[in-house]
C-alpha distance (Angstrom), angle and dihedral (degrees) to the residues before:
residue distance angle dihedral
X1 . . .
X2 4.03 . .
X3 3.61 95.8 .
X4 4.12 92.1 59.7
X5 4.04 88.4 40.5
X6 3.72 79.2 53.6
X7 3.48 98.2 56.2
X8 3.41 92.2 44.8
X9 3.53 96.9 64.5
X10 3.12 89.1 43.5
X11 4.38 100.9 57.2
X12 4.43 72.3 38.5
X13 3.31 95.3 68.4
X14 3.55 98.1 31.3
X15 4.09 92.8 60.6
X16 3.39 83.8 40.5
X17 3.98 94.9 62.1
X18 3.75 92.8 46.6
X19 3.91 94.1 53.2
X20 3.52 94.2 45.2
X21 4.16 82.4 49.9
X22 3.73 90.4 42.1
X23 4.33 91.0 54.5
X24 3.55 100.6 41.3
X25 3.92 98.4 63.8
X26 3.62 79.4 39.0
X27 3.55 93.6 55.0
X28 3.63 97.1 49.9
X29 3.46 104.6 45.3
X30 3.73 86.1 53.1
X31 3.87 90.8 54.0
X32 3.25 93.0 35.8
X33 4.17 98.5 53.2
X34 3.75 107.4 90.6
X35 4.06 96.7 -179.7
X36 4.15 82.4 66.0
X37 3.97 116.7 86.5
X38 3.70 112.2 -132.3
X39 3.61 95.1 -112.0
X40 3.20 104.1 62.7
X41 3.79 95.2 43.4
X42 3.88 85.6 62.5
X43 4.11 83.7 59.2
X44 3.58 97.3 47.0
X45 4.43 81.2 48.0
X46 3.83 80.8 38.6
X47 4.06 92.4 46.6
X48 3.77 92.1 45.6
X49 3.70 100.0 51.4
X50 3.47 94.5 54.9
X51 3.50 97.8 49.1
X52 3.56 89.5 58.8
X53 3.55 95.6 46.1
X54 3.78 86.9 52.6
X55 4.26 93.4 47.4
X56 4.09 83.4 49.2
X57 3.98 91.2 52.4
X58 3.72 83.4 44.0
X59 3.71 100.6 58.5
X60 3.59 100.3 28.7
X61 3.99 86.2 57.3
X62 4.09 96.3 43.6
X63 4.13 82.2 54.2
X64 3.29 87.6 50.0
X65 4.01 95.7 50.8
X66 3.75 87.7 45.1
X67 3.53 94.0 45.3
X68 3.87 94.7 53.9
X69 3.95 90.5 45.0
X70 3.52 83.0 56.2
X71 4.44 91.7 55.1
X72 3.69 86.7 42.3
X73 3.81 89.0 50.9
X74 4.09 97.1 50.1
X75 3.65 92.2 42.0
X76 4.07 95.2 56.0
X77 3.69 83.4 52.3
X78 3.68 95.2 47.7
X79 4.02 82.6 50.2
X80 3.93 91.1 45.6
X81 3.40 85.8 50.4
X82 3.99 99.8 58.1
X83 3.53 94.7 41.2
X84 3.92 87.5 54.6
X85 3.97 93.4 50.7
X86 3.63 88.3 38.4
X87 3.87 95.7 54.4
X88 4.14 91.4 36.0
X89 4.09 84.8 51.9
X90 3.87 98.8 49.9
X91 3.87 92.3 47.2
X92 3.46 90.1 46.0
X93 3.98 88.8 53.9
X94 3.85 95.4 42.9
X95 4.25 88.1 56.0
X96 3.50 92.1 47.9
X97 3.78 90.0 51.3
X98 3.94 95.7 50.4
X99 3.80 84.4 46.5
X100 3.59 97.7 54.1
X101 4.02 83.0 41.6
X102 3.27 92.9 50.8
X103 3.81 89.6 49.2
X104 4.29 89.7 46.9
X105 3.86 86.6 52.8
X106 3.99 98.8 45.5
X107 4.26 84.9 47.1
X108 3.59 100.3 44.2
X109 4.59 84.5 48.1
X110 3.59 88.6 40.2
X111 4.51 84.3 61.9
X112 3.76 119.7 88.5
């Protein structure tokens, strides 16, 4: 499990870097634009925000989804996977009680 937390951090603090690369020009050409009243450069800052915050809910929930497909996914196998040893164990058991019957009635014929 510490290799994928690695890699995690990793893609983390990659995104990370291209946000805070994505707001900075962002953040100066806002401050920087004169022609632009101050109110609605606070909505634009205001507008951008949220969209982010809404892309972040976005992703996190899609990993999420995919990552309880994924549980779903391993535990039909695990269930698969009983029935299969279950089913392989009771015919296993049921030949080696007609053999051992088989063996009863071919011994108890065999007496005089």
């Amino acid at each position: 499990m510490k290799p994928l937390q690695h890699d995690n951090s990793l893609i983390i603090s990659l995104n990370m870097g291209g946000v805070i690369a994505a707001y900075v020009p962002l953040a100066i050409s806002l401050w920087l634009s004169t022609d632009v009243p101050l109110a609605t450069k606070g909505y634009w800052g205001m507008g951008v925000l949220l969209l982010t915050l809404s892309l972040v809910n976005v992703v996190k929930y899609r990993f999420d989804m995919k990552a309880s497909v994924d549980r779903i996914k391993q535990l039909e196998e695990a269930q698969n996977e009983r029935f299969l040893a279950e089913f392989v164990t009771s015919c296993v058991a049921r030949f080696v009680r007609r053999v051992l019957g088989v063996r009863r009635k071919l011994n108890m014929s065999s007496r005089p």
